[in-house]
KOLTIRO-932552 format. One record per residue: residue number from 1; residue in one letter; x, y, z of N, C-alpha, C, O in turn. Coordinates in Angstrom, 2 decimals. Layout:
BEGIN
PT  resi  resn     n.px     n.py     n.pz    ca.px    ca.py    ca.pz     c.px     c.py     c.pz     o.px     o.py     o.pz
PT   NUM     a        X        Y        Z        X        Y        Z        X        Y        Z        X        Y        Z
...
This chain:
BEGIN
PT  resi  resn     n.px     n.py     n.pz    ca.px    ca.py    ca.pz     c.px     c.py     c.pz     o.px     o.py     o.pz
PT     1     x    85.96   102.43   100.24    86.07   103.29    99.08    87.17   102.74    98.17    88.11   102.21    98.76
PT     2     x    87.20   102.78    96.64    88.05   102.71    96.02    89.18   103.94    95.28    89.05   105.06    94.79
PT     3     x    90.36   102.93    95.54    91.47   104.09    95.10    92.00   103.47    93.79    91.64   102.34    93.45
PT     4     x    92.95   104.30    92.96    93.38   103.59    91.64    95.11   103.72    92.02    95.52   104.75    92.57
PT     5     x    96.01   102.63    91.69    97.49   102.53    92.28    97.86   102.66    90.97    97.23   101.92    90.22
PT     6     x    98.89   103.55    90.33    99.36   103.45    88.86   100.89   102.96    89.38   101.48   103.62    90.22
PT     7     x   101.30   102.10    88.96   102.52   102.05    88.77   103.56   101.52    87.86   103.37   100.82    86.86
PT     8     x   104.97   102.04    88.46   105.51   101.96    86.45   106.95   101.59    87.66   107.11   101.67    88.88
PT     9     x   107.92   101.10    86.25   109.13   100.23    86.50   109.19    99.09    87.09   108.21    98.36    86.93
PT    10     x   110.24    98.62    87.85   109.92    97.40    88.49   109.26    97.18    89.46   109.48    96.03    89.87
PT    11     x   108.06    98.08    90.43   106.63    97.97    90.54   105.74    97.21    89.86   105.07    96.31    90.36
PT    12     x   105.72    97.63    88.50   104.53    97.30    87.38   105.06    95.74    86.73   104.51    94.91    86.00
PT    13     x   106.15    95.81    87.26   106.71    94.27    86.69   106.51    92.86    87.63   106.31    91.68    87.36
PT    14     x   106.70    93.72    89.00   106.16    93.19    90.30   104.85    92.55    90.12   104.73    91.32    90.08
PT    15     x   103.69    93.50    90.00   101.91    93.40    89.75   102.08    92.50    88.45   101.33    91.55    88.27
PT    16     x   102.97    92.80    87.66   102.15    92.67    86.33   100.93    93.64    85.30   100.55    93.48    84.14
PT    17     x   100.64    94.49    86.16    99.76    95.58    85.56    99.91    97.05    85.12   101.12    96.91    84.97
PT    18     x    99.78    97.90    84.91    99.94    99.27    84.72    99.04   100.23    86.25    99.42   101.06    87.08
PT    19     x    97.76    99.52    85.98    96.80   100.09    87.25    95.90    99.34    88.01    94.78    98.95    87.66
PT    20     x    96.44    99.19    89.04    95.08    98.14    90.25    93.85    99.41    90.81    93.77   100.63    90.93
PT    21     x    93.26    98.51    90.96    92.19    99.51    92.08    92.06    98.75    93.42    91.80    97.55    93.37
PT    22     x    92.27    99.47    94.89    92.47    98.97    96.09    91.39    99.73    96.62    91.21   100.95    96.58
PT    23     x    90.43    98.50    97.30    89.50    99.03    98.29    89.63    99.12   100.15    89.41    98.17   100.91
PT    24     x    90.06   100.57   100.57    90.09   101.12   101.69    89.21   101.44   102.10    88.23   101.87   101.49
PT    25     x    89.30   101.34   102.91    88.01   102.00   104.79    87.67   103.49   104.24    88.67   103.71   103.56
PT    26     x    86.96   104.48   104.16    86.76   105.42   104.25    87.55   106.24   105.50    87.39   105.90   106.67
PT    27     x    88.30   107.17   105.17    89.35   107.99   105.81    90.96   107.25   105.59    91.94   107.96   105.78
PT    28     x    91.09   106.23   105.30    92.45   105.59   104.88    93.58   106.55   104.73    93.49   107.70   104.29
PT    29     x    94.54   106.02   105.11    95.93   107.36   104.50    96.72   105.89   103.50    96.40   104.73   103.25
PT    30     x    97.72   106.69   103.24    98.60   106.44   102.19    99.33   104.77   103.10    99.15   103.55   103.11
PT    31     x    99.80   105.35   103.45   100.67   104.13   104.17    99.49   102.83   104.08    99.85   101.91   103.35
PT    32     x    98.20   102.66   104.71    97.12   102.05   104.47    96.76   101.34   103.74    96.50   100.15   103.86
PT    33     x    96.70   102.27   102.57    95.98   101.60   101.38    97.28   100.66   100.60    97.18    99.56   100.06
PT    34     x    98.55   101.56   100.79    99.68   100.63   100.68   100.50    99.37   100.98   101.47    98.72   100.58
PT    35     x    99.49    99.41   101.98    99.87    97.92   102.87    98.80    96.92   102.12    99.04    95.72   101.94
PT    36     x    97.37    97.67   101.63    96.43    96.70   101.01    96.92    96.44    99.78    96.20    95.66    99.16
PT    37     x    97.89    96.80    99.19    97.93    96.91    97.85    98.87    95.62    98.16    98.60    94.55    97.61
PT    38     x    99.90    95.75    98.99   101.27    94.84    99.16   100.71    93.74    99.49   101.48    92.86    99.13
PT    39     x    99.35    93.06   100.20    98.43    92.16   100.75    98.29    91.81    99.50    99.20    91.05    99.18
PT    40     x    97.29    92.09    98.36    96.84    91.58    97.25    98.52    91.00    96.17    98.62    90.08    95.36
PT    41     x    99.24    91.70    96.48   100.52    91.59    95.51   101.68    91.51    96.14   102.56    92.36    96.22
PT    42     x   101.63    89.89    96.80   103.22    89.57    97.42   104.21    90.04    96.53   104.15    90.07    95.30
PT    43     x   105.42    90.51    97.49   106.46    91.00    96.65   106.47    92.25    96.48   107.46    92.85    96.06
PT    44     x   105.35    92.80    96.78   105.43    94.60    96.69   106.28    95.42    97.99   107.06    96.36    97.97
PT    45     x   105.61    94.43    99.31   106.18    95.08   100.75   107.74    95.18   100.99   108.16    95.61   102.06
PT    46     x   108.81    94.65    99.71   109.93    95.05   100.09   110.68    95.87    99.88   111.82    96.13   100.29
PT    47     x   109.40    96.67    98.60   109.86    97.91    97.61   109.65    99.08    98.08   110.06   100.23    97.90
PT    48     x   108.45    98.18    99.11   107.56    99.92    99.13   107.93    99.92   100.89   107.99   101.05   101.39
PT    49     x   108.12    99.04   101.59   108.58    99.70   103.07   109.89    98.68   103.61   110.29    97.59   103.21
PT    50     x   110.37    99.69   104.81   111.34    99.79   105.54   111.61    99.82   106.84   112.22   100.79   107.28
PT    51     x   111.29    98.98   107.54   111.38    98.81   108.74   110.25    99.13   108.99   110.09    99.91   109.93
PT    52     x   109.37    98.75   108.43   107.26    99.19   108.61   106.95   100.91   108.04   105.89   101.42   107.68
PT    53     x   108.04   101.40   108.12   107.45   102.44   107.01   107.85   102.83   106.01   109.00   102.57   105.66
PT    54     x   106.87   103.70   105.14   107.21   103.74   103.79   108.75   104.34   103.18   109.44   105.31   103.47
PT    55     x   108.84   103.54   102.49   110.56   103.93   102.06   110.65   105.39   101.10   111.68   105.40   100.43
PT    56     x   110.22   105.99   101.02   110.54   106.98   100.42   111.90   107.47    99.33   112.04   108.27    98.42
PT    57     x   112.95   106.24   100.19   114.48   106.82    99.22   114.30   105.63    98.26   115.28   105.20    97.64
PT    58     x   113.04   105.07    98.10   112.99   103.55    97.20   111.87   104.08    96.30   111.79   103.70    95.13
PT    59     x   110.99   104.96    96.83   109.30   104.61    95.96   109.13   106.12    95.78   108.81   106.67    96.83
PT    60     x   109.23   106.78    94.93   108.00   107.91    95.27   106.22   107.74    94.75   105.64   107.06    93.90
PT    61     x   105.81   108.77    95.80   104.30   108.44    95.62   103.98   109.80    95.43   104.35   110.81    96.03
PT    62     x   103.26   109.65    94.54   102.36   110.61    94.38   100.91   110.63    94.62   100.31   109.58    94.35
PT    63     x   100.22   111.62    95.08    98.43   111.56    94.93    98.10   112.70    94.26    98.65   113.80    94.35
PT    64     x    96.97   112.30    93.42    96.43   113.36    92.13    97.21   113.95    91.81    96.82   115.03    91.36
PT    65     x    98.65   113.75    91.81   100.06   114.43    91.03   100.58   115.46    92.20   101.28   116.42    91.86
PT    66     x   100.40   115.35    92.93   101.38   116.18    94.44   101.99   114.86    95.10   101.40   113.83    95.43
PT    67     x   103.41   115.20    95.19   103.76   114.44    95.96   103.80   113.99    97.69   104.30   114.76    98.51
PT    68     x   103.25   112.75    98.06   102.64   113.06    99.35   103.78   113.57   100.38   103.29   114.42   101.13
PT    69     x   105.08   113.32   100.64   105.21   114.00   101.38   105.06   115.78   101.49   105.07   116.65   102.37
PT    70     x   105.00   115.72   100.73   104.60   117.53   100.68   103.57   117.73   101.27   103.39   118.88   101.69
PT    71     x   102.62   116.80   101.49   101.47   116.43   102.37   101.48   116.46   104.13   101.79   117.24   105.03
PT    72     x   100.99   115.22   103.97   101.76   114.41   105.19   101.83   112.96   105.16   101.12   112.18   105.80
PT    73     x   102.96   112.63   104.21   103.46   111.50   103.81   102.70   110.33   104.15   101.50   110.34   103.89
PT    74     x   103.20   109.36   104.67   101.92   108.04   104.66   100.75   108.66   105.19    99.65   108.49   104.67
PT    75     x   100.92   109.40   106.23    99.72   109.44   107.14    98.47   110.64   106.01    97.48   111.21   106.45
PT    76     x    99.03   110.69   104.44    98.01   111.53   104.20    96.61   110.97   104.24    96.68   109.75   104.42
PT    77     x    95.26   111.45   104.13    94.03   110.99   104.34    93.76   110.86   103.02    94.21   111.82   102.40
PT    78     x    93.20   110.06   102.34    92.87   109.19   100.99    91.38   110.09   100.66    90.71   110.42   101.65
PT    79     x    90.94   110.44    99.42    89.44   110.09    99.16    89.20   109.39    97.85    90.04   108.99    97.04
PT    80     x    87.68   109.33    97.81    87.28   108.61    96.87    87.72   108.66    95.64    87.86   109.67    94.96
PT    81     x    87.92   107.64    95.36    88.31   107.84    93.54    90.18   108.56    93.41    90.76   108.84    92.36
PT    82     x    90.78   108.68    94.91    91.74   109.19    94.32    92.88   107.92    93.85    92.61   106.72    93.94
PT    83     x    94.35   108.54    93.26    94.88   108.17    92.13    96.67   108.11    93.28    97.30   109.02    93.81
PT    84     x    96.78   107.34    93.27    98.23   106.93    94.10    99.17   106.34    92.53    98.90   105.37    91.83
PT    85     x   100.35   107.41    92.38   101.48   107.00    91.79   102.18   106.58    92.11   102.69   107.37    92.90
PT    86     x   103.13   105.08    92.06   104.38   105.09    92.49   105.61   104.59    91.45   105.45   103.88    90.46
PT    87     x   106.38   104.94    91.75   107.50   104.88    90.44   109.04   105.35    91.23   109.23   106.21    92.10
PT    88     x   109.87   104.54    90.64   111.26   104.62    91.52   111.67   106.15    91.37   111.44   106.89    90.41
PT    89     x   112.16   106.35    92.25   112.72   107.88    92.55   113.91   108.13    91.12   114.50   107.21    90.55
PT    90     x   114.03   109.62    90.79   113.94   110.22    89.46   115.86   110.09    90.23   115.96   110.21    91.46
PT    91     x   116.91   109.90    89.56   118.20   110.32    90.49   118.86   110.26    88.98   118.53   109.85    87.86
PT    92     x   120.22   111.03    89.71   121.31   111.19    88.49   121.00   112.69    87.54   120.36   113.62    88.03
PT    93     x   121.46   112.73    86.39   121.40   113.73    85.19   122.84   113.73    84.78   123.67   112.83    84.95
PT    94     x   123.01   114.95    84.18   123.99   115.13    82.99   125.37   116.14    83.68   125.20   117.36    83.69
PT    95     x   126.17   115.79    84.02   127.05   116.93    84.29   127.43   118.00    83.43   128.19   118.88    83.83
């Protein structure tokens, strides 16, 4: 099945693109399709994991705009056509 990877900052500078599409196994989770993505685009696997799993204090991900750990983080189950965000974690503001 195909998924669509959007990504922005130095991700998207990484790829070179705004949006890939990664083809997973039917039932795939997050962590998964993330490892296929890092396969097609050396240089991604040091952004996006940490000692083999996903770094979370480095990447956030989103699917169809929920963030997956609110889910169940890598291990969420993928479907067709869905939409994986990742983009460096939001930190700091204004005192």
């Amino acid at each position: 099945m195909e998924i669509s990877c959007q990504l922005f900052g130095p991700l998207r500078e990484t790829v070179g693109e705004k949006t890939v599409a990664v083809e997973v196994e039917t039932g795939a989770t997050v962590a998964e399709a993330l490892r296929a993505l890092c396969e097609a685009h050396p240089g991604l696997e040091d952004r996006l994991f940490e000692g083999g799993e996903l770094a979370f204090s480095s990447v956030t991900v989103t699917r169809n705009g929920r963030h997956v750990t609110q889910e169940e983080g890598g291990e969420t189950v993928l479907d067709e056509g869905d939409t994986l965000r990742l983009a460096p974690p939001v930190v700091g503001g204004s005192g």
